[in-house]
C-alpha positions as CSV (number, residue, x, y, z in Angstrom):
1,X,0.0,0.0,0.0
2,X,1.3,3.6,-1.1
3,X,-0.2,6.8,0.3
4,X,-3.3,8.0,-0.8
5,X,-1.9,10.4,-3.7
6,X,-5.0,12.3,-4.3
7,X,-3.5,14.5,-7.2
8,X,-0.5,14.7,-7.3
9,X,1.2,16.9,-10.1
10,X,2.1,15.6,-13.2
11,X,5.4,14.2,-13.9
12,X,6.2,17.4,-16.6
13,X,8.3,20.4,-16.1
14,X,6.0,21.7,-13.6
15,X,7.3,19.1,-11.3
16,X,10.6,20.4,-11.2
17,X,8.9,22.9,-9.0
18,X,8.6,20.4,-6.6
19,X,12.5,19.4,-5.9
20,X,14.1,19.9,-2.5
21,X,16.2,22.9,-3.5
22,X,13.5,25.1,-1.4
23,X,14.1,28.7,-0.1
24,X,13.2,28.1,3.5
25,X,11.1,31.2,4.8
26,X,10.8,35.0,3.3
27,X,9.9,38.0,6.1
28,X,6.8,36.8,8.5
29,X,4.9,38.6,10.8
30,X,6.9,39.3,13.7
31,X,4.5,40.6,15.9
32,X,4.2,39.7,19.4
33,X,4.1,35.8,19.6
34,X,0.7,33.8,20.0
35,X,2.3,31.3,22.3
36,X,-0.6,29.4,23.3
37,X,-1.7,28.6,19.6
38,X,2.0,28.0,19.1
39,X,2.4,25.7,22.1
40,X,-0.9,23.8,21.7
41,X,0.5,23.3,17.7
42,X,4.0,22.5,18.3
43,X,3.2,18.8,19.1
44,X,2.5,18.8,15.4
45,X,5.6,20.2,14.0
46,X,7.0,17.1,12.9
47,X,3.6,16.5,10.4
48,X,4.2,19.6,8.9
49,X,7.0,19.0,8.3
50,X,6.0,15.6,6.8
51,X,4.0,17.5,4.5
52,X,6.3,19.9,3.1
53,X,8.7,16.3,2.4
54,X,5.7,15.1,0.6
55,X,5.2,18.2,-1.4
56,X,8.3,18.4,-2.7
57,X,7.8,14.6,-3.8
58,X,5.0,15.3,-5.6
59,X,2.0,14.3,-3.2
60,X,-0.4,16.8,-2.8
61,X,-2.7,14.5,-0.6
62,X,-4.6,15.5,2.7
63,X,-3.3,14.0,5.9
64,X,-3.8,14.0,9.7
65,X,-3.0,13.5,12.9
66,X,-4.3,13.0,16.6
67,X,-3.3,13.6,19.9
68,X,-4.3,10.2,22.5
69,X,-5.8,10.7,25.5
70,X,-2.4,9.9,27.0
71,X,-0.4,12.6,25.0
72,X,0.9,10.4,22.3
73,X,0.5,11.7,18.8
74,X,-0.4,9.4,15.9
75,X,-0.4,10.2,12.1
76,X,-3.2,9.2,9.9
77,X,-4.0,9.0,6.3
78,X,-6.3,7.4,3.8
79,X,-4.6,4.3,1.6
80,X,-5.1,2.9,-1.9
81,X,-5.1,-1.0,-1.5
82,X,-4.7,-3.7,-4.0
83,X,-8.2,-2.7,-5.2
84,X,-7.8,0.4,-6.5
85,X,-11.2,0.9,-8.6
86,X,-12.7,3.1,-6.0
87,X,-10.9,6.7,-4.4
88,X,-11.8,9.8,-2.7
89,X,-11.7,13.3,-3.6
90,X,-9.7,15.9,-1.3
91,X,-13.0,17.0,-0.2
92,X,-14.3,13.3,0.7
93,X,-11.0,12.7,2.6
94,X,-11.3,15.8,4.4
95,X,-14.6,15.5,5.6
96,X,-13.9,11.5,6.4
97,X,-11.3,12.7,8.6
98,X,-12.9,15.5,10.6
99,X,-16.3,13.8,11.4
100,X,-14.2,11.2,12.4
101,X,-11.8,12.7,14.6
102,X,-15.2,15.1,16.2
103,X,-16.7,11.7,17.1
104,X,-13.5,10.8,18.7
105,X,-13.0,13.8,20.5
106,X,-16.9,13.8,21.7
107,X,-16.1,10.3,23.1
108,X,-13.3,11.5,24.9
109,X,-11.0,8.9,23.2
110,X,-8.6,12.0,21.8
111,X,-7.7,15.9,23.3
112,X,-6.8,17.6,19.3
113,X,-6.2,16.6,16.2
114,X,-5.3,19.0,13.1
115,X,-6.2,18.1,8.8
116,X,-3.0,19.7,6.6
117,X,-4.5,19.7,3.0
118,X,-3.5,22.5,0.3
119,X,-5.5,25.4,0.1
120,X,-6.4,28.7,-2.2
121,X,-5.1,31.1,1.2
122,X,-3.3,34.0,0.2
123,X,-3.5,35.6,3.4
124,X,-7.0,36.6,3.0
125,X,-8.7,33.9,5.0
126,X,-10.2,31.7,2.2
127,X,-9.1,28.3,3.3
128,X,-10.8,26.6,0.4
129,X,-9.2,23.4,-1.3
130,X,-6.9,24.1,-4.0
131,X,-8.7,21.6,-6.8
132,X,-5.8,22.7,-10.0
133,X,-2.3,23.6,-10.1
134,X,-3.2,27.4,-10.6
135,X,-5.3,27.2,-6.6
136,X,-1.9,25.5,-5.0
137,X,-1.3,28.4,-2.8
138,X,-0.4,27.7,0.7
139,X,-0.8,24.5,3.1
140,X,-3.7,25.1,5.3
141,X,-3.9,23.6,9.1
142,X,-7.2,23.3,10.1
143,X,-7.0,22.4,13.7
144,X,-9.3,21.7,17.1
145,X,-8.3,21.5,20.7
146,X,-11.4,19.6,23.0
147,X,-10.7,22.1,25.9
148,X,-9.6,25.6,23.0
149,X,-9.2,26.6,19.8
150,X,-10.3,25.3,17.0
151,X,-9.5,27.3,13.3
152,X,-7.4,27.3,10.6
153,X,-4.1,28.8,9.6
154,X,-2.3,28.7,6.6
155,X,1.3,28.5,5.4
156,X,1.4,30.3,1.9
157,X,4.2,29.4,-1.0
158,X,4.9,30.0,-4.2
159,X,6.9,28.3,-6.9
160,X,10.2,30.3,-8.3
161,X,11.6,27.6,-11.4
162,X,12.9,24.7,-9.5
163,X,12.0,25.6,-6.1
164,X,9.3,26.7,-3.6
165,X,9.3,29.5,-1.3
166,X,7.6,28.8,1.7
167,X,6.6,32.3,4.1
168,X,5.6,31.1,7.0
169,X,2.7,30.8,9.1
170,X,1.0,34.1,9.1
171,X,0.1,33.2,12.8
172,X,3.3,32.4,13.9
173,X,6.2,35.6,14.9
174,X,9.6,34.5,13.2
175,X,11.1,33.0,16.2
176,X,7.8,30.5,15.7
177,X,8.5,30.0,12.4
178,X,12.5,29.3,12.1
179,X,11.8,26.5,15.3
180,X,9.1,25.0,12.9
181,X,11.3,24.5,10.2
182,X,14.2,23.8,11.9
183,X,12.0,20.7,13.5
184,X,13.8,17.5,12.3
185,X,12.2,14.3,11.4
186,X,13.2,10.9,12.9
187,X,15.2,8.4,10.8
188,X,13.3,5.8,10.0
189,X,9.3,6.6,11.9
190,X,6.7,5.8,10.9
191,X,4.6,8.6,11.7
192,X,1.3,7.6,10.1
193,X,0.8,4.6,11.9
194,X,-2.9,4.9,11.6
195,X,-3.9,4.0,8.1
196,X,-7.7,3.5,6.7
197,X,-7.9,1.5,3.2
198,X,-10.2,3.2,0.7
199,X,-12.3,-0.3,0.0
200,X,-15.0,-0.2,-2.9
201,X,-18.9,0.0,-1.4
202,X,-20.3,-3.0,-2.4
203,X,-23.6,-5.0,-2.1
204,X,-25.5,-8.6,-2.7
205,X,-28.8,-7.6,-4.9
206,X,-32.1,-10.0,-3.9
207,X,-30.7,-13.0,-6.5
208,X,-27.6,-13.1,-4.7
209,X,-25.1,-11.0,-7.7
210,X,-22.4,-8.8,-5.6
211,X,-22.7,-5.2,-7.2
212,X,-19.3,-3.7,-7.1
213,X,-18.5,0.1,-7.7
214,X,-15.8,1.9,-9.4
215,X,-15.5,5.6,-9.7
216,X,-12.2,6.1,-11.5
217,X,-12.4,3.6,-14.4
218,X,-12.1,4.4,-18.0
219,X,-12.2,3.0,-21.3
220,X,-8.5,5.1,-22.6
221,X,-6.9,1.1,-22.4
222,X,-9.7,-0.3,-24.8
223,X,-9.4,2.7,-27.2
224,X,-5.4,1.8,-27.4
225,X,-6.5,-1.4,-28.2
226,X,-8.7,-0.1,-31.2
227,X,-6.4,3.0,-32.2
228,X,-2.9,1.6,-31.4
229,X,-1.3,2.9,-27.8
230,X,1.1,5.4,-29.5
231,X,-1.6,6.9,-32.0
232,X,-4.3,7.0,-29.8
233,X,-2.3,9.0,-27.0
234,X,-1.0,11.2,-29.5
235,X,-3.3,14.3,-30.3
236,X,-4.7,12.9,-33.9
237,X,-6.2,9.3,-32.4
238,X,-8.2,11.5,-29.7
239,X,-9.3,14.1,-31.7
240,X,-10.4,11.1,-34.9
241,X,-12.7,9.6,-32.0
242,X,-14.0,12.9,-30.8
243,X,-15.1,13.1,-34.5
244,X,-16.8,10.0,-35.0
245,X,-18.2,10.5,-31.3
246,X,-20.1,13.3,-32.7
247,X,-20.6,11.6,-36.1
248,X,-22.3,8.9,-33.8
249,X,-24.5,11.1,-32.7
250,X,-26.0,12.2,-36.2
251,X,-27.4,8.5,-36.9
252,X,-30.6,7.1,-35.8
253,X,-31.1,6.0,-32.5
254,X,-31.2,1.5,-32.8
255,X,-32.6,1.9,-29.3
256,X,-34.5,3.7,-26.8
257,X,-34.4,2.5,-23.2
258,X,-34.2,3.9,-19.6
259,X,-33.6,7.6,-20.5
260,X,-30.8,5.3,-22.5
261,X,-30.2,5.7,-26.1
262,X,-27.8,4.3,-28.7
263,X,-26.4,5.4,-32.1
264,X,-23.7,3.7,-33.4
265,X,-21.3,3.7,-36.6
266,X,-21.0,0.5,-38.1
267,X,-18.0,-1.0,-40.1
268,X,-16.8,-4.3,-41.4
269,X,-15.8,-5.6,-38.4
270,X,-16.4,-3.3,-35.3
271,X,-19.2,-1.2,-34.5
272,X,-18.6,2.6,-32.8
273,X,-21.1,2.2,-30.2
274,X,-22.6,6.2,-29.2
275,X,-24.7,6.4,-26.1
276,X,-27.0,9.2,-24.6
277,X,-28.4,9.6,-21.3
278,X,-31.2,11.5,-20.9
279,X,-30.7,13.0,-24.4
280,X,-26.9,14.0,-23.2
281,X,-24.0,12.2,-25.3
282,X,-22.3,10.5,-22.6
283,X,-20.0,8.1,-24.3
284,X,-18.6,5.7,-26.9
285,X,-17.6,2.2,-26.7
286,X,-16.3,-0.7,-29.4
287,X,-17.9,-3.2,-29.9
288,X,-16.0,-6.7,-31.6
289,X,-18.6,-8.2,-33.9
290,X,-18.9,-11.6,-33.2
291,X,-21.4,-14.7,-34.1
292,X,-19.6,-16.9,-31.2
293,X,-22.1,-17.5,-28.2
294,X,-21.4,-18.8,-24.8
295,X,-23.8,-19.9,-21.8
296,X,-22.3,-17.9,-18.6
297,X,-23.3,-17.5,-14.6
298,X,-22.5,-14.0,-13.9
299,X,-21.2,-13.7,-9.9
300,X,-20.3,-9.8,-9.5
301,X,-20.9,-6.8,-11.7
302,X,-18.6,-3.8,-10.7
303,X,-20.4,-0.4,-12.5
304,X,-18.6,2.7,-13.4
305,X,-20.3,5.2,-11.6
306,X,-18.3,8.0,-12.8
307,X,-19.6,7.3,-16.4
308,X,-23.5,7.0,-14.7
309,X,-23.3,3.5,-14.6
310,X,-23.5,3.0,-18.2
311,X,-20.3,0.6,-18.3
312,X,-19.7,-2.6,-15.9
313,X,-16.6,-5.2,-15.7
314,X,-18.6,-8.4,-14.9
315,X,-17.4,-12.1,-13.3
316,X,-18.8,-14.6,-13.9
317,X,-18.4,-18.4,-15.1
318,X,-18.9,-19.5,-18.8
319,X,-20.1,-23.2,-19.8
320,X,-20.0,-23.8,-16.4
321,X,-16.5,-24.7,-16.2
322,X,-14.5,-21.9,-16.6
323,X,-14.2,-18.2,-14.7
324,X,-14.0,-15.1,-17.0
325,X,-14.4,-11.4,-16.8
326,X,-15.3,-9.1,-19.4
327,X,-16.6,-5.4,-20.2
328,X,-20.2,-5.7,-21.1
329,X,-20.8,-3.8,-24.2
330,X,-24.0,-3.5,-23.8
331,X,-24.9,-2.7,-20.2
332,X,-26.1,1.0,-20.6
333,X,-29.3,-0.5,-22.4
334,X,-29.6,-3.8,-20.7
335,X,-28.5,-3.2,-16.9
336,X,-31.9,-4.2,-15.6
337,X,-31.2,-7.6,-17.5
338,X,-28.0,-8.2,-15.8
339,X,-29.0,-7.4,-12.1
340,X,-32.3,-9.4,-12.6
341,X,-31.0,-12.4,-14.1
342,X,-27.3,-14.2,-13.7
343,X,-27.7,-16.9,-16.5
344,X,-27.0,-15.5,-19.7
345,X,-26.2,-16.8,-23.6
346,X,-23.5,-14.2,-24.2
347,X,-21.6,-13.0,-27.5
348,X,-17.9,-12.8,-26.2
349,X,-15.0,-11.2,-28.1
350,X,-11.9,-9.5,-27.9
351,X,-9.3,-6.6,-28.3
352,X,-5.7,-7.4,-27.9
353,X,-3.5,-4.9,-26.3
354,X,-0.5,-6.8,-27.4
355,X,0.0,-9.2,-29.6
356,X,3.3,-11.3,-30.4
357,X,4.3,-14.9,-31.5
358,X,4.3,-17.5,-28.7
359,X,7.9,-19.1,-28.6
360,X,8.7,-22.2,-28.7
361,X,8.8,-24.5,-25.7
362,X,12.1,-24.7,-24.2
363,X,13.3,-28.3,-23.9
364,X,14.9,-27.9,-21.1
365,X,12.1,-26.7,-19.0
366,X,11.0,-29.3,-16.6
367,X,6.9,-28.7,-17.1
368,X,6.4,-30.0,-20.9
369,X,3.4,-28.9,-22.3
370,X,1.1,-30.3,-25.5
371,X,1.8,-28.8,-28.9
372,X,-1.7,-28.0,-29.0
373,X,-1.5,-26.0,-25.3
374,X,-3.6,-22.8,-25.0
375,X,-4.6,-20.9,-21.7
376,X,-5.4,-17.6,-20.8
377,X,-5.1,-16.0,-17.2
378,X,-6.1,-13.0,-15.4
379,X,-3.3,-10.0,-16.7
380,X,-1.6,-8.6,-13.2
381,X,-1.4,-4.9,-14.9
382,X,-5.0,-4.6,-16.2
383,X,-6.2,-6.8,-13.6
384,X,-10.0,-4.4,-13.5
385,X,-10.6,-4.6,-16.9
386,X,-11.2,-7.8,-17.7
387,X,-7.8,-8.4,-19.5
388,X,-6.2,-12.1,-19.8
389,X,-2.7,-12.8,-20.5
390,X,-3.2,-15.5,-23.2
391,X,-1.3,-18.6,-25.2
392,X,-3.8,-19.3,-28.1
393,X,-3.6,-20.8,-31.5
394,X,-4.9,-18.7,-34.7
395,X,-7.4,-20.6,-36.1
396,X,-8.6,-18.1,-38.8
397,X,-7.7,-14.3,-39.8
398,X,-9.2,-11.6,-42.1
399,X,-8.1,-7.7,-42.8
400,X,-10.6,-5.5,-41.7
401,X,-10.7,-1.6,-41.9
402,X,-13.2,1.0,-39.7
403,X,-14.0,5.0,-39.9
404,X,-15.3,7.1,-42.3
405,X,-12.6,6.8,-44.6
406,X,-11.2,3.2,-43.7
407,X,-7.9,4.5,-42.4
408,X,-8.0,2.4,-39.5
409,X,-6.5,-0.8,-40.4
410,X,-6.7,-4.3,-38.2
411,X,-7.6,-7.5,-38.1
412,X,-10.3,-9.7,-37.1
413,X,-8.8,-12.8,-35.6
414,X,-10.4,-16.6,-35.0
415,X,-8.4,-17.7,-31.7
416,X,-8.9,-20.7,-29.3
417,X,-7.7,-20.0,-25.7
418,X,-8.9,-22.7,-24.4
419,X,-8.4,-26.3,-26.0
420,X,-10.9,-29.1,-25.6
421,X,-10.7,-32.6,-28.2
422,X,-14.7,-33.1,-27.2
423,X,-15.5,-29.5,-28.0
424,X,-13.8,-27.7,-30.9
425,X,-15.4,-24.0,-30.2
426,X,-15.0,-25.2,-26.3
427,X,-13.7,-21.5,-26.4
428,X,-12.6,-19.6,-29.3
429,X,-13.5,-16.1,-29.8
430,X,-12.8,-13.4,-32.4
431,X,-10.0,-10.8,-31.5
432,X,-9.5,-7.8,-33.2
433,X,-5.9,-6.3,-33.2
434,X,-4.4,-3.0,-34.6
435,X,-1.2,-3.8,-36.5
436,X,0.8,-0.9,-34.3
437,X,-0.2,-3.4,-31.3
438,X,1.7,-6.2,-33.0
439,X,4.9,-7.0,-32.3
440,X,5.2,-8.8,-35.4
441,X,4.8,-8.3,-39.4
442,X,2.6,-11.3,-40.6
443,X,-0.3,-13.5,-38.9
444,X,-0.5,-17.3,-40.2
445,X,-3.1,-19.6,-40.0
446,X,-2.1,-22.4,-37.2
447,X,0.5,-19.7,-35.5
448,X,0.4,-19.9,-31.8
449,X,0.1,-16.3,-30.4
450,X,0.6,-14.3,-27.3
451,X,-0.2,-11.4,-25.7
452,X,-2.8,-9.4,-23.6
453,X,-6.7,-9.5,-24.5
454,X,-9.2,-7.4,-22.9
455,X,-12.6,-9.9,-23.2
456,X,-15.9,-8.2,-24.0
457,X,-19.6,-9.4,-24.4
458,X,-23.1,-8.5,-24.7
459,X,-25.7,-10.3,-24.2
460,X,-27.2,-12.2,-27.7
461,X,-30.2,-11.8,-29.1
């Protein structure tokens, strides 16, 4: 588990902004000294502290700490876990941590605790979150003591090229200031040993499916997969499916349902699948053409609710044998299908990610495997999206072509992934691959191929 990087700053020049080589502190207010704000704060010198470290790291994330009943001071933050489909904003984190911390307090089980977060204070009292780079002005420490204060003060900066200039707490006289940032941090602490894990909410529906959400998912992998991973994160693959978004649009609707309607654009091979809520375009999804059908038992459906639910990675069994996941195609129209029902016959397909030729067995390795050997297993870096690292044999190929003009070149492959002598079609589903994802010239019929797939289906009609 890392820490809870809300947003930190990109990994561009603007980072440089972020290095160590920091001017310590410009004139502060060197009025008398508020010694009992001071005092009841200094116990936290060493998290502010932290948070300047962290800063210049990169991390812009809120953190926290508490003061025990008995005096001891503990650090806490929130933490991304091996599940990382579901996060909070600033905001969320903020509130988590002060209603939490006020119940603790009102139970008597802490005396203070203070929230350092970066804030839009420019020593004019607006403490509010900085939400973009252009907001980042100052680290704001909003604090509460059960028997005094409670407020917020803030510790402006700037950025000068490769270095910030902190000023000092406006509160705080310049003896205050040069003992806070003289405070030095112990080798080696672990000084936030209280840590939360950000889990996904989750529930079991009335037939027993566990409905799973995700708020930061995204289809940017499957579009590689369509566009090729260096065009489409270049500025021409974006703006070609921003135009045939809109081109979507213009055609008729196939399908009204649920405030739910789709127009699509559909080629050869692949059909451009346009969807609007409530009359609003909302978004665009490929769709793998494909006759083959499978009978699957559907376990967990994890929906997107950052794109309104209109996208879902389901789990579920197929032909009752084996587990798969894929990105149902089709489940801004038909969600009240999938959370009614579990058993469905399924079209299943694919896009491959990458695509290469499977070498051959090494003699020497101990586990010796059939010539005809396929297999696919869940892929450890896409492991939410329903992508399979895969051994499969080409059965079939064709050259297929989509948009407007048929500049997009691809091909739709016939692959088996999973080999059965009872069962030819046990399971063999039609992949589509751009050439730029190959790492290869030329496909053959009979080849054995590798690579990463990401699985999708619908449900057939």
């Amino acid at each position: 588990m890392g820490l809870f990087d809300l947003f930190s700053k990109k990994n561009k020049n603007e980072n440089s902004k972020n290095t160590a080589n920091q001017k310590q502190q410009e004139s502060v207010n060197s009025q008398a000294p508020k010694s009992e704000l001071y005092l009841a704060l200094s116990k936290y010198n060493e998290y502010v502290v932290r948070y300047l470290g962290m800063q210049q790291q990169g991390n812009y994330a809120p953190i926290s700490a508490y003061e025990k009943s008995n005096g001891e001071i503990i650090g806490f933050l929130y933490v991304v876990g091996d599940d990382d489909s579901y996060s909070l904003s600033a905001d969320e984190v903020i509130e988590r941590m002060e209603n939490s911390f006020e119940q603790k307090m009102a139970d008597n089980d802490i005396k203070s605790f203070v929230i350092l977060y970066h804030s839009q204070f420019a020593n004019d009292g607006n403490h509010s979150l900085a939400n973009n780079d252009d907001e980042l002005k100052a680290i704001t420490i909003s604090y509460h003591f059960k028997h005094g204060e409670k407020g917020k003060i803030g510790l402006p900066y700037r950025f000068e090229d490769d270095s910030i200039t902190y000023q000092g707490i406006t509160d705080f006289n310049q003896e205050e200031n040069n003992t806070l940032f003289a405070t030095q941090l112990e080798p080696g602490k672990e000084y936030f040993q209280d840590r939360e894990e950000i889990t996904a909410p989750h529930i079991e529906n009335e037939i027993g499916l566990t409905i799973k959400r995700s708020n930061n998912s995204d289809l940017s992998n499957t579009w590689c997969g369509i566009f090729g991973f260096e065009n489409y994160r270049n500025q021409k693959g974006g703006q070609v499916l921003r135009e045939h978004f809109a081109l979507s649009m213009m055609s008729e609707s196939s399908q009204v349902k649920n405030n739910v309607a789709i127009k699509q654009l559909d080629y050869d091979s692949v059909i451009l699948k346009g969807i609007l809520m409530n009359e609003t375009p909302s978004s665009i999804i490929p769709v793998v053409k494909t006759d083959y059908v499978i009978d699957i038992v559907n376990k967990q459906i994890t929906e997107w609710e950052n794109v309104h639910n209109l996208h879902a990675i389901i789990s579920g069994g197929g032909r009752d044998t084996f587990g798969l996941d894929y990105l149902a195609t089709d489940y801004a129209e038909n969600r009240d299908r999938y959370h009614s029902q579990k058993a469905h016959q399924m079209n299943i397909s694919g896009i491959a990610f990458v695509l290469d030729v499977s070498k051959p067995q090494d003699p020497n390795d101990e586990m010796k495997y059939s010539e005809d050997f396929t297999a696919y297993m869940p892929s450890q870096d896409l492991l939410r999206f329903a992508c399979f690292d895969f051994i499969g044999e080409l059965e079939d190929f064709k050259e297929t072509t989509l948009l407007e003009d048929s500049s997009l070149k691809g091909y739709l492959m016939k692959v088996r992934l999973i080999t059965n002598a009872d069962f030819k079609d046990f399971f063999t589903i039609d992949m589509f691959v751009t050439p730029e994802n190959m790492r290869f010239k030329e496909l053959t019929v009979g080849m054995k191929l590798t690579g990463m797939v990401q699985l999708q289906g619908q449900i057939a009609e």
